[in-house]
Structures are given as structure tokens and as C-alpha cells.
N, C-alpha and C positions, 0 to 999 in steps of 0.2 A: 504494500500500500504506500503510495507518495504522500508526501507534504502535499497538504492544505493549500492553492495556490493565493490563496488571502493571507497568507502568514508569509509568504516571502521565502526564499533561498536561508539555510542556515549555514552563520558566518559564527565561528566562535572569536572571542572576546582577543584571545591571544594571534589569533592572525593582523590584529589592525596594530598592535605594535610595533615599532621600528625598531628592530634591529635585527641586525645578519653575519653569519647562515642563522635562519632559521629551526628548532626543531621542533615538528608538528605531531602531536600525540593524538588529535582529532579528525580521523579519517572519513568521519562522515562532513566537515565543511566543504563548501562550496570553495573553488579557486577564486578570488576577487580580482580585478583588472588592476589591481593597484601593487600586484606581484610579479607581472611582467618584467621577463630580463632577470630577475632576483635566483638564485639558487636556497633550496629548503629542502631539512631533511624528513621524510615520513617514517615514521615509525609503524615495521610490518608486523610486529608483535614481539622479535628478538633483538632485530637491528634495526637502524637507521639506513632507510636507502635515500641513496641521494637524487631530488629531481631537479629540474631548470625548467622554470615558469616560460611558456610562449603563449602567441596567442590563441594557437588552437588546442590551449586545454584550459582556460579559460571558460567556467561555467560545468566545467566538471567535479565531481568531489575528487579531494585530495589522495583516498584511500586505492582509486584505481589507477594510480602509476607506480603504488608499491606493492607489488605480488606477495602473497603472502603464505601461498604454498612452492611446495619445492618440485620444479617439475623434470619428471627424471623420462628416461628410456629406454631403460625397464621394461622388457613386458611382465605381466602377471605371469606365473606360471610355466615358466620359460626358464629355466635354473641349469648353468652349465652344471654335468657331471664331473667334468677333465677338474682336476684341482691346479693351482695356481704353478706352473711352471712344468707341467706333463705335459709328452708330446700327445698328439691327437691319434684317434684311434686307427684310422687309417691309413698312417704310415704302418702300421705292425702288419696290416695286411698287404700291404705293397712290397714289404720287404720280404716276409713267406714268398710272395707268389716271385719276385727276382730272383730266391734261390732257388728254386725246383726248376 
């Protein structure tokens, strides 16, 4: 469910202070036009990632330029057998069949 559009955009208190970098602990604000060019850091829940204000993210919340899962490429389920430094199983069958 969205904001009430009679209540306006929410801007918390500590984005309208001046000074910089920045760190934003309120990822639900709204980006203001008056942080263009500024760099600020958002906090993803562990770390501070670092963004730079342009002006097409302007009118976005602050919380989607800092990702806050980890995303891997990994499949599920998909788990090598070979352990960390064995050769693959198919050379041993390569090498039988070169000496017969």
C-alpha cells in the first residue's frame, strides 16, 4: 500500500542537514533535489554502501541503490562432488583407455 498522496513524499529530518558525506540510516526517504552532485552513504543493514546523487534518481527512495541481499551464482542444488584440488573424473578414464 502507498503513501496517502495528500501527505506528500517522506523526507526524514536528517537528510535536510548540511553536511558531507553523508550517512543515511532511512531507506524509506525520498531522494530531495537539493542532493544532486553530493555523495551519501546508505546503510544496507551491515554496511554503508556508497551512492552519488544524479538526477535521475531523484524522487526515488534512498533504500533502492543499496542492495541489501547478496547475490551469488550458485545454483541450488548443484554441489561439486570433486573436492578442492582433485583432478576430474574423466581424466582417470582417459588415461585407462590410453593404456590398453
Amino acid at each position: 500500500m502507498s503513501r496517502a498522496s495528500w501527505k506528500g513524499p517522506f523526507l526524514a529530518q536528517s537528510l535536510l542537514k548540511v553536511k558531507a558525506p553523508r550517512k543515511i540510516w532511512s531507506r524509506n526517504s525520498i531522494l530531495p533535489g537539493a542532493l544532486i552532485g553530493k555523495r551519501v552513504y546508505v546503510y544496507n543493514g551491515k554496511k554503508f554502501k556508497r551512492v552519488i546523487i544524479d538526477r535521475s534518481k531523484v524522487g526515488y527512495k534512498v533504500g533502492e541503490f543499496a542492495i541489501t541481499r547478496i547475490l551469488t551464482t550458485k545454483k541450488l542444488g548443484k554441489t561439486s562432488s570433486r573436492k578442492k584440488g582433485s583432478k576430474p573424473v574423466m581424466s582417470k578414464v582417459v588415461k585407462a583407455v590410453k593404456k590398453k
